[in-house]
C-alpha positions as CSV (number, residue, x, y, z in Angstrom):
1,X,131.2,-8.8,-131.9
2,X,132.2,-11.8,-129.8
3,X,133.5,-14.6,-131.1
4,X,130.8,-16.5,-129.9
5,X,128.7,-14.5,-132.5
6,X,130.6,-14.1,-135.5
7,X,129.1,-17.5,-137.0
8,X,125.6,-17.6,-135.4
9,X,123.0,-17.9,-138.3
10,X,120.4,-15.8,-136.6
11,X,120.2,-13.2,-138.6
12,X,118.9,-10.8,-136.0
13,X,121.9,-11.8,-133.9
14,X,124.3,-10.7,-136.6
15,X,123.0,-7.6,-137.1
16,X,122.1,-6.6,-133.9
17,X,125.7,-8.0,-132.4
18,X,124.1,-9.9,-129.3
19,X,122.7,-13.0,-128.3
20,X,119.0,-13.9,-128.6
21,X,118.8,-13.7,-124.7
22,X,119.6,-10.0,-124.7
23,X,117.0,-8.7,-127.0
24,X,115.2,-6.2,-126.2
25,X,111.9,-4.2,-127.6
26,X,114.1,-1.3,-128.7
27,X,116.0,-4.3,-130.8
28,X,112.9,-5.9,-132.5
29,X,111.8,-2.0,-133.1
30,X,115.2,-1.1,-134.7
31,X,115.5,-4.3,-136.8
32,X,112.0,-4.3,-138.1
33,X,112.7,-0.4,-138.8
34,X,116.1,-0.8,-140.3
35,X,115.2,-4.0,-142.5
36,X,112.3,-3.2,-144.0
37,X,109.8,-5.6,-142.3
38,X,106.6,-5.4,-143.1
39,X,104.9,-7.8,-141.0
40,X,104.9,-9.4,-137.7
41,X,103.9,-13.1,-136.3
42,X,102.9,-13.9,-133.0
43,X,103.2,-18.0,-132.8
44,X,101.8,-20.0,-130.0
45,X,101.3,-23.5,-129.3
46,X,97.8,-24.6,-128.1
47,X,96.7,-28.1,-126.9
48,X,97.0,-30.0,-129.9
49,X,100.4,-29.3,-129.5
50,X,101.0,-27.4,-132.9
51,X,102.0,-23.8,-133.2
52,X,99.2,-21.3,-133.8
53,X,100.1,-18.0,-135.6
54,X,98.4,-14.3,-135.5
55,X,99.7,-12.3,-138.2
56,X,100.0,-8.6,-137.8
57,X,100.7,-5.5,-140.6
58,X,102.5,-3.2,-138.9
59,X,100.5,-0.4,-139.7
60,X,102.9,2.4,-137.6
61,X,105.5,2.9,-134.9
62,X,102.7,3.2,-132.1
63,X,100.7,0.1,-133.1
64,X,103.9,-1.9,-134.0
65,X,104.7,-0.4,-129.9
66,X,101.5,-1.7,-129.2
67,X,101.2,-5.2,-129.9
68,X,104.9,-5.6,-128.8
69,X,103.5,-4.2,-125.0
70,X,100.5,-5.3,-124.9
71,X,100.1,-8.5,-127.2
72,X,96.6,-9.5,-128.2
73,X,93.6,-11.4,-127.3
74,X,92.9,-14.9,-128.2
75,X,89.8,-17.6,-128.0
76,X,91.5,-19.8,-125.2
77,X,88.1,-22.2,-125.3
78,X,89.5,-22.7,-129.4
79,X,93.3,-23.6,-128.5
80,X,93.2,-25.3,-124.7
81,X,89.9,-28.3,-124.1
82,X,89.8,-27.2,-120.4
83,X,89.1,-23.5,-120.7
84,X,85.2,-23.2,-120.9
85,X,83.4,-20.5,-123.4
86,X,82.0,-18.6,-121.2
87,X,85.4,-17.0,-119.8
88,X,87.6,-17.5,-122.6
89,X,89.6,-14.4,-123.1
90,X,93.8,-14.9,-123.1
91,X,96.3,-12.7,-123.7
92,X,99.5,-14.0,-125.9
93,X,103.0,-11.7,-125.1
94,X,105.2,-11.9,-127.2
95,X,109.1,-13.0,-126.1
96,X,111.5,-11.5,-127.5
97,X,113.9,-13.4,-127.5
98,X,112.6,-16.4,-129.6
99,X,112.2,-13.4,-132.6
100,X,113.6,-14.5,-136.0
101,X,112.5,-14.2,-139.7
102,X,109.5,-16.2,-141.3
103,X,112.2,-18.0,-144.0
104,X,108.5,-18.7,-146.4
105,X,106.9,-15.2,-145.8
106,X,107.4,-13.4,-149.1
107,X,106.3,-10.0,-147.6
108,X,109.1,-9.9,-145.1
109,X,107.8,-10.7,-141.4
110,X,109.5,-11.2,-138.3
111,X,108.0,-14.4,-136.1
112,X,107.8,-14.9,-132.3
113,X,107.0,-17.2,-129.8
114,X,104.5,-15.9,-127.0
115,X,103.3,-16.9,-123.5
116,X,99.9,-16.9,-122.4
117,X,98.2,-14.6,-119.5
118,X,95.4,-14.9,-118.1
119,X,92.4,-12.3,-117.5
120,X,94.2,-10.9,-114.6
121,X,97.6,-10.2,-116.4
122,X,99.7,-13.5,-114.6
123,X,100.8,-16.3,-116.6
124,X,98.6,-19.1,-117.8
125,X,98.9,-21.6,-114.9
126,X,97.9,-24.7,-117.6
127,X,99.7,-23.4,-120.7
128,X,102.3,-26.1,-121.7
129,X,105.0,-23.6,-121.9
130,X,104.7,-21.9,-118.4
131,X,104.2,-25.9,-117.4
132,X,107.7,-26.4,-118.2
133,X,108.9,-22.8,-117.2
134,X,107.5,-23.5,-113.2
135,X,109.1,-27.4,-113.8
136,X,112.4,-25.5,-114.4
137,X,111.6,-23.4,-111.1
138,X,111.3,-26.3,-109.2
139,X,114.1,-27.7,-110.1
140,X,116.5,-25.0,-109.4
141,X,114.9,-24.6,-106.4
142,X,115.3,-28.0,-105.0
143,X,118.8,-29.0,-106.3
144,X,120.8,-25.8,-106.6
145,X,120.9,-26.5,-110.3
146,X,120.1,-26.0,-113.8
147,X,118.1,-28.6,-115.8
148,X,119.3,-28.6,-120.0
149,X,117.6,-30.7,-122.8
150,X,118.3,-31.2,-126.1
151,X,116.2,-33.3,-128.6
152,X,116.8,-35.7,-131.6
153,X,113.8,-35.3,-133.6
154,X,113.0,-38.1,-136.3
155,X,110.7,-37.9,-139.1
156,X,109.6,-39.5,-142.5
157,X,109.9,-38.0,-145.7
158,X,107.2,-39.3,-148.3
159,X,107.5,-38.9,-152.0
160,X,107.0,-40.9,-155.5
161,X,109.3,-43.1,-156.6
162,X,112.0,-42.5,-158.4
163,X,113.2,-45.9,-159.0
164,X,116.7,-45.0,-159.4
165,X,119.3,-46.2,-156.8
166,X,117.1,-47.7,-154.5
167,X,118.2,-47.8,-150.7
168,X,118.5,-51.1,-148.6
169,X,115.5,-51.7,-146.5
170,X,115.8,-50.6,-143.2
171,X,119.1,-50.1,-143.6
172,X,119.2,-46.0,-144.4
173,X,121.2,-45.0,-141.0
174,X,123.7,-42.9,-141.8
175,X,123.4,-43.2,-145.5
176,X,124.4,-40.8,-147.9
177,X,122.9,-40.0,-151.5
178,X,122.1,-41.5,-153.9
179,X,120.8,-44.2,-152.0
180,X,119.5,-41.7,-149.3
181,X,117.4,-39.2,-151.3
182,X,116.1,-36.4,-148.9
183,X,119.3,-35.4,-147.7
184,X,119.0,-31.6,-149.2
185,X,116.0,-31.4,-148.1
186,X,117.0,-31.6,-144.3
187,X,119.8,-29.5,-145.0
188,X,117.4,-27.2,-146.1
189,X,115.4,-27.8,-142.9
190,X,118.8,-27.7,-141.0
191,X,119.8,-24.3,-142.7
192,X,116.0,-22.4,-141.6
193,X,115.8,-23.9,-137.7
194,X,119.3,-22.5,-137.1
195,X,118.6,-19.2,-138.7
196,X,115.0,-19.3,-136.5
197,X,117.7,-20.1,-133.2
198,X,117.5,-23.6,-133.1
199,X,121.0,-24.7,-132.1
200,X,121.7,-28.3,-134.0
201,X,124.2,-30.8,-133.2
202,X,123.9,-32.7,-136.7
203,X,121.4,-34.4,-139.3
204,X,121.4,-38.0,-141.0
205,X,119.1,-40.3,-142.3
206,X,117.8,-42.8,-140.3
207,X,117.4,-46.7,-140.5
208,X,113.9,-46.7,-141.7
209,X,113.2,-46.4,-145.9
210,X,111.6,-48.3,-147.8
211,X,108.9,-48.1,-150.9
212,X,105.2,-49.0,-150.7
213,X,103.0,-48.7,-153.6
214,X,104.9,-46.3,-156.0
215,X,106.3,-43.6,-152.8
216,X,109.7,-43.6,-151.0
217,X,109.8,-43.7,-147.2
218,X,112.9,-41.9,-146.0
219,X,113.3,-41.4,-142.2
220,X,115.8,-38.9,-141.2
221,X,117.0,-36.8,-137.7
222,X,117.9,-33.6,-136.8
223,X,119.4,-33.9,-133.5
224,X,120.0,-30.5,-131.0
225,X,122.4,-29.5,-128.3
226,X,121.8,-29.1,-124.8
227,X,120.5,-25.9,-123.8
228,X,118.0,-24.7,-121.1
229,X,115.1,-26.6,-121.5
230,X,112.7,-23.7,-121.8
231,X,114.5,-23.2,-125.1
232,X,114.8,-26.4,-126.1
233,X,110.8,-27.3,-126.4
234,X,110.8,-23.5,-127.8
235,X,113.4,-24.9,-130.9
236,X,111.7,-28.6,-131.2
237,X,108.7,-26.5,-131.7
238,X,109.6,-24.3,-134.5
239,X,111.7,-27.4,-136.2
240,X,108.6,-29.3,-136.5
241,X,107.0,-26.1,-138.0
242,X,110.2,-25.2,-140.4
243,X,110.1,-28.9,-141.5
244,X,106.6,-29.5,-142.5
245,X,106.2,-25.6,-144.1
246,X,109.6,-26.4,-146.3
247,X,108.0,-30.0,-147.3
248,X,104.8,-28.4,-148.5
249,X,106.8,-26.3,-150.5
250,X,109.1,-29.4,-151.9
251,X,105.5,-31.3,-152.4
252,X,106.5,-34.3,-149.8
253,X,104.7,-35.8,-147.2
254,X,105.8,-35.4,-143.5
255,X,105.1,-37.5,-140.3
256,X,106.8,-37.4,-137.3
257,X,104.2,-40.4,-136.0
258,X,105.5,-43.0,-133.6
259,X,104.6,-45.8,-136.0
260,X,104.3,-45.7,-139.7
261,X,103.9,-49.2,-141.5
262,X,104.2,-52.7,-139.5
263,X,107.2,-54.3,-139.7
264,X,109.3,-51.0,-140.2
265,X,110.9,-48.5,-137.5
266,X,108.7,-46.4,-136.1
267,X,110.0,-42.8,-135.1
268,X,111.1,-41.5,-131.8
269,X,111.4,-38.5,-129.8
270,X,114.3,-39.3,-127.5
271,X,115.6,-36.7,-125.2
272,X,119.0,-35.6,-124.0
273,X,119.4,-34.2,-120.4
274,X,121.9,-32.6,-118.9
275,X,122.6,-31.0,-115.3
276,X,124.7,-27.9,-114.7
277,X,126.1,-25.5,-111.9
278,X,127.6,-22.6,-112.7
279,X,128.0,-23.5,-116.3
280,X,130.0,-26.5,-115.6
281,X,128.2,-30.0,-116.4
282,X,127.5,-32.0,-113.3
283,X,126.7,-35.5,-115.0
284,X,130.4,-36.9,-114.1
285,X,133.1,-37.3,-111.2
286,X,136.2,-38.1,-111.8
287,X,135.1,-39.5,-115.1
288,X,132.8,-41.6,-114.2
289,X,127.9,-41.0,-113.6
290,X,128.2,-38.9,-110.7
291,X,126.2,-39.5,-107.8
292,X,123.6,-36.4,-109.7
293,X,123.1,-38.0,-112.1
294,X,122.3,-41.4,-110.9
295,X,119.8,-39.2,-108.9
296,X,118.4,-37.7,-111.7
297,X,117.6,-41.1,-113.4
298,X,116.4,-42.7,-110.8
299,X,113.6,-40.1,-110.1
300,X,113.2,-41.0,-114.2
301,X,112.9,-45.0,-113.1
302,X,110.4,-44.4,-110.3
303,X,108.2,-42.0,-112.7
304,X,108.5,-43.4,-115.9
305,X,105.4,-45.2,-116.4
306,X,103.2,-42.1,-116.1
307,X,105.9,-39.9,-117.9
308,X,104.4,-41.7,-121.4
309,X,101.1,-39.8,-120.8
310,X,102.9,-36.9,-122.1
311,X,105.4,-38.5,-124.6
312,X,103.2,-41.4,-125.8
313,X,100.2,-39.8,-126.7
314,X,97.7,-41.7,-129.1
315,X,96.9,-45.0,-129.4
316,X,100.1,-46.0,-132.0
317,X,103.1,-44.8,-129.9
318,X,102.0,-48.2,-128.3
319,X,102.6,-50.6,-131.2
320,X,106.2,-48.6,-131.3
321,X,106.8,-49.6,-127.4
322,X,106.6,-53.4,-128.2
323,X,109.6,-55.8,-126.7
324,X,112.8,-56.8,-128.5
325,X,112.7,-53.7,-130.4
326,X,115.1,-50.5,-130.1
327,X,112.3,-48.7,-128.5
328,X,111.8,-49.7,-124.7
329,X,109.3,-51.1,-122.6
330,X,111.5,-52.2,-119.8
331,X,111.9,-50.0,-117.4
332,X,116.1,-49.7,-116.8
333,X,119.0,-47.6,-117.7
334,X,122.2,-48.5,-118.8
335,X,125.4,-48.1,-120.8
336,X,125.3,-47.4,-124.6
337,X,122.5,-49.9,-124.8
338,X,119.6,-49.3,-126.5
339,X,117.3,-52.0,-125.2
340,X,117.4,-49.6,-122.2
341,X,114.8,-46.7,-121.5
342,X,117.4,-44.2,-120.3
343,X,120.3,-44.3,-121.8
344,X,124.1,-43.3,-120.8
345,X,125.7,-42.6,-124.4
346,X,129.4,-42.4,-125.0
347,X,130.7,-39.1,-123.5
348,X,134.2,-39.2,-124.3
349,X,135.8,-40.3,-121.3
350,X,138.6,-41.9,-122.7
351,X,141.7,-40.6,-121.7
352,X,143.6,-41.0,-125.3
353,X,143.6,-37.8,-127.4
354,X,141.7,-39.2,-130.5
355,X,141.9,-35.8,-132.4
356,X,146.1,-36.4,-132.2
357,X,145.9,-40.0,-132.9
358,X,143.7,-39.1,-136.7
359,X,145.8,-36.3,-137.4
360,X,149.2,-36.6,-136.3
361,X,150.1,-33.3,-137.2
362,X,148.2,-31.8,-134.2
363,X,149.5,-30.8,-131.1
364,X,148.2,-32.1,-127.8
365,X,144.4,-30.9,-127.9
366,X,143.8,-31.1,-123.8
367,X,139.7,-30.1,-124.9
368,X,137.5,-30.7,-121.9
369,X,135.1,-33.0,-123.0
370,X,132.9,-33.6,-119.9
371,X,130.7,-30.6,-121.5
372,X,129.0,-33.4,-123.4
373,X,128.0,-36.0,-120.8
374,X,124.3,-36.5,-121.0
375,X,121.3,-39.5,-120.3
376,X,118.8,-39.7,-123.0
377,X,115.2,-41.3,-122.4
378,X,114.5,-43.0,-125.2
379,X,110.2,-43.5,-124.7
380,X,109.2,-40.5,-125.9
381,X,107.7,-40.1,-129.6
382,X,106.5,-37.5,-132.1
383,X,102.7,-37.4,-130.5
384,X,104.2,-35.8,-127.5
385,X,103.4,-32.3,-125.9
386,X,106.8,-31.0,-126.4
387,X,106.3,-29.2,-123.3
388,X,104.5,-31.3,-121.0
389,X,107.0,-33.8,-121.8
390,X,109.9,-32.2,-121.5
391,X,108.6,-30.6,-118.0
392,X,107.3,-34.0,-117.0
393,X,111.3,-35.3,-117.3
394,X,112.3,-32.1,-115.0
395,X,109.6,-32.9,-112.5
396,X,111.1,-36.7,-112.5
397,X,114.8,-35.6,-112.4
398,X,114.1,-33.3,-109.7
399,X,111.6,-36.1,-107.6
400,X,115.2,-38.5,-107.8
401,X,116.6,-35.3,-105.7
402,X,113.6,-35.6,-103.0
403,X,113.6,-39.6,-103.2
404,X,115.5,-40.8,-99.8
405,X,116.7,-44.3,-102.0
406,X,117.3,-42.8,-105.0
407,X,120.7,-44.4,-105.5
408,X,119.5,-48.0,-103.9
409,X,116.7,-47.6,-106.7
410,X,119.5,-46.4,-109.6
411,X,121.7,-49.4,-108.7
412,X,118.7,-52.3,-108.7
413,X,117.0,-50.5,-111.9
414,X,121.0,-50.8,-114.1
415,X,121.6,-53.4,-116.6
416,X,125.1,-53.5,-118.4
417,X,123.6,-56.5,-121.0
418,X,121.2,-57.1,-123.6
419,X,118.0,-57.5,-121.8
420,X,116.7,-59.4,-124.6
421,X,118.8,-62.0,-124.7
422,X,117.7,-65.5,-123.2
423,X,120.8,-65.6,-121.2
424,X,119.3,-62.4,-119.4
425,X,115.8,-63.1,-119.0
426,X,115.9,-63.4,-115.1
427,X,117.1,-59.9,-115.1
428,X,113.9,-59.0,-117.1
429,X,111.3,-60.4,-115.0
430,X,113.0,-58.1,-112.3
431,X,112.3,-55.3,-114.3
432,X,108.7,-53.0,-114.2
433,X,107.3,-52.3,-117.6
434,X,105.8,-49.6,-119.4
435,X,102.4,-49.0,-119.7
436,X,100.8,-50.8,-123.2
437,X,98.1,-48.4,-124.1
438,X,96.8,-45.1,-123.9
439,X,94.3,-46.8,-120.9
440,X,97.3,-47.7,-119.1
441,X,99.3,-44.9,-119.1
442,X,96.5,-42.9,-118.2
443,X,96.0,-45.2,-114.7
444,X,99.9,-44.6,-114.1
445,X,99.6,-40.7,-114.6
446,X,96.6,-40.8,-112.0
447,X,98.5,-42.7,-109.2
448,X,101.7,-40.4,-109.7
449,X,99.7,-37.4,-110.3
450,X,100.8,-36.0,-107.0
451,X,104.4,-35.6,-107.9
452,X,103.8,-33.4,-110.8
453,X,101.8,-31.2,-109.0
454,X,103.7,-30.5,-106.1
455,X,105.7,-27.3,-106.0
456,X,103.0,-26.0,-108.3
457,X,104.1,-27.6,-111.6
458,X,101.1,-29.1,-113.5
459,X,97.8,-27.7,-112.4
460,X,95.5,-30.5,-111.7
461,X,93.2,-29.3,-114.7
462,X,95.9,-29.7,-117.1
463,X,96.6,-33.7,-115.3
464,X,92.7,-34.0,-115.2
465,X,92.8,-33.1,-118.7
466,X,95.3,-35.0,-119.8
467,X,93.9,-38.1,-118.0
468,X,90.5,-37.5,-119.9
469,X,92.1,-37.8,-123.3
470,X,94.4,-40.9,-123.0
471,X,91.1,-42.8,-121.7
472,X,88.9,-41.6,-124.5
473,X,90.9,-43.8,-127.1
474,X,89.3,-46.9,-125.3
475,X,92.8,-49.0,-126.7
476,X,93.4,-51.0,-123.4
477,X,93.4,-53.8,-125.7
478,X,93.6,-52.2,-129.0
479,X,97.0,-54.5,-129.4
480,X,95.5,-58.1,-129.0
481,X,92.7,-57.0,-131.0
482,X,94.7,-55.9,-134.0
483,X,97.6,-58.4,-133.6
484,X,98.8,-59.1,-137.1
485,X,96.2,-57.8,-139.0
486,X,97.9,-55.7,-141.2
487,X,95.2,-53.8,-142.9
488,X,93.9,-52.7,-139.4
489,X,97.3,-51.0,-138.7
490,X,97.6,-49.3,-141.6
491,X,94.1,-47.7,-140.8
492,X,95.2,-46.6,-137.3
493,X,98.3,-44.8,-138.2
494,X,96.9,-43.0,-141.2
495,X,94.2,-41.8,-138.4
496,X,97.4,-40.4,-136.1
497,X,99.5,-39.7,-139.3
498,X,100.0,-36.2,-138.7
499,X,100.8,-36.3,-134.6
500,X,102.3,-33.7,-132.8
């Protein structure tokens, strides 16, 4: 086995000695025959943006040859609003490669991820995932390159009171127990999503806990690594699935909602992108944003307003995108700052070898760390279509390729200060905003629909459809009309409380 393997938690990749990419149907027949599984789950997610799940006994060789070939049929009119009744029939394939154990089954079962076809045996053109698989397409296609995302998911964990050690309010980042209380629990979570693939870069709580009426409110992360961004809405997916199953059996409460109280931080979904050719990451030159990705954001400035319509999704990711808050609403980019909507975080570019420096004992480590460059948009929250959105960020990274001013529009959209600040306002009235409301981002999405259907990416049902559900909240101005009334809040993110 390679070294690359030997400490993989996927316990399919162990056994079978390869990576997830190779598998084959001969190695999902050989590991369910030689480890005694007894079931098999085809999971898919459908336009609420939650995973579905068809469970199968394997009854024999042929059928369990069967449903690995063929797949099955599903009710498309009961898992996608734009499919009609009357011609409703999909078929769900499974992919192998996503295959890893069900860590709550007790009978032991194998789970996979599937893609959709259609009646005549060609992929879905609306299904989120084959969305983001032509997105990927296109991008390759236009720039030569590779698009890679990675994810920092944040959450709230709910449960009584304990009353002992209490944390400071709004002050959990980073914390560690006793004072943070949940921290085995998202080790726990940590533990499943990298056995089920998901490849994490770390966990920690997050600034927001606090206690209201007898229950602890703990927000934590698990952030990811970059990967190809097929895989990395395939892994956000199953996280959100792994996390909520293992909470149910803990008894807590989980809500990856945008806002959750007023007054307290709301939860993000911001997301990491990185560029690559041949393997090598193409975000700097000569230590310093490369020319690519200054592209790549500014296709992200020109688009972002209609990007919320697939991160920002219901009517409270818009009291989280409110000014002088970490979330944005300004529409720039900038240098460890996060007032910013894309971000450039630290990518250690310094030229001192830190690792020496700790631990004088160490020789001269010469690691390349230009591997870890990335920009993160930081708009994006736990309502989001995992897929949509992450497809809709390819389709802007790759418009900055086609945009003729794309570095004229990176260098007038860049702010190296605190945008908030009153010194800095005239850079701020500069700057375009986000949209405030479901309303608005649907308007934006309508007069930049044309981008993200070109080269075939979004079908114009699925932007039609889209379109139709951000207007049916009616919250164009849901935010005067609630203002400070508390009460009123709390009632409109109970309604959204379990998002995404």
């Amino acid at each position: 086995m390679s070294k690359e393997l030997e400490l993989n938690p996927n316990k399919l990749v162990a056994y079978l000695g390869k990576p997830t990419s190779e598998f084959t149907k001969a190695d999902i027949v050989r590991y369910i025959t030689e480890n005694g599984i007894r079931m098999v789950n085809f999971m898919y997610p459908a336009g609420d943006g939650r995973l579905k799940t068809l469970n199968f006994v394997i009854n024999n060789a042929a059928y369990l040859d069967a449903i690995l070939t063929c797949g099955e049929r599903v009710d498309g009119s009961s898992l996608f609003p734009f499919i009609e009744a009357g011609s409703s029939d999909l078929y769900v394939l499974p992919r192998f490669s996503t295959a890893f154990l069900d860590p709550f089954a007790e009978i032991p079962t194998l789970a996979m991820l599937c893609s959709y076809f259609n009646k005549d045996g060609f992929p879905l053109e609306s299904s989120p995932e084959n969305t983001l698989r032509k997105a990927c397409k296109a991008f390759n296609e236009v720039t030569g390159m590779e698009f890679e995302a990675m994810g920092e998911l944040e959450y709230y964990v709910m449960a009584p009171d304990a009353g002992f050690f209490p944390a400071t309010d709004q002050k959990g980042y980073h914390e560690s127990a006793p004072y943070a209380k949940f921290n085995e629990f998202r080790t726990q979570c940590m533990a499943y999503i990298a056995q089920a693939g998901g490849q994490i870069k770390y966990g920690h709580s997050e600034v927001g806990n606090f206690t209201l009426d007898g229950v602890t409110y703990e927000q934590n992360e698990i952030e990811f690594l970059p990967v190809k961004a097929t895989d990395a809405a395939d892994q956000l997916m199953i996280a959100k699935w792994i996390i909520r199953n293992l909470a149910y059996e803990y008894n807590y409460d989980i809500t990856f909602a945008p806002k959750i109280t007023a007054g307290k931080a709301g939860s993000g979904l911001h997301v990491h992108m990185r560029i690559t050719k041949d393997g090598k990451n193409q975000m700097l030159d000569g230590g310093v944003l490369s020319a690519t990705a200054r592209k790549a954001i500014a296709g992200m400035m020109e688009l972002a307003p209609s990007i919320t319509a697939f991160g920002n999704t219901n009517p409270t990711s818009y009291f989280r995108l409110v000014p002088h808050q970490e979330a944005p609403t300004n529409i720039c980019w900038g240098d460890r700052n996060r007032s910013v909507l894309v971000r450039v975080p630290l990518g250690w570019a310094a030229k001192s070898d830190m690792c020496q420096i700790a631990n004088p004992l160490e020789p001269a480590s010469n690691y390349d760390t230009t591997q870890k460059q990335t920009v993160e948009m930081r708009s994006p929250d736990g309502s989001a279509d995992i897929y949509q959105l992450i497809a809709g960020l390819a389709v802007a990274c790759r418009h900055g390729f086609e945009m003729e001013n794309a570095l004229e529009v990176a260098e007038r959209t860049y702010v190296n200060v605190n945008i908030h600040q009153k010194e800095n306002e005239h850079k701020l009235k500069d700057l375009a905003q986000l949209p405030d409301s479901c309303a608005a981002s649907a308007d934006c999405l309508e007069r930049q629909r044309e981008v993200f259907e070109q080269h075939n990416v979004f079908s114009a049902a699925m932007i039609d459809g889209i379109i139709k559900r951000l207007r049916s909240y009616g919250d164009s101005t849901l935010r005067e009309e609630i203002g400070d009334d508390q009460e009123a809040m709390l009632a409109l993110v109970q309604r959204y409380f379990h998002c995404g």
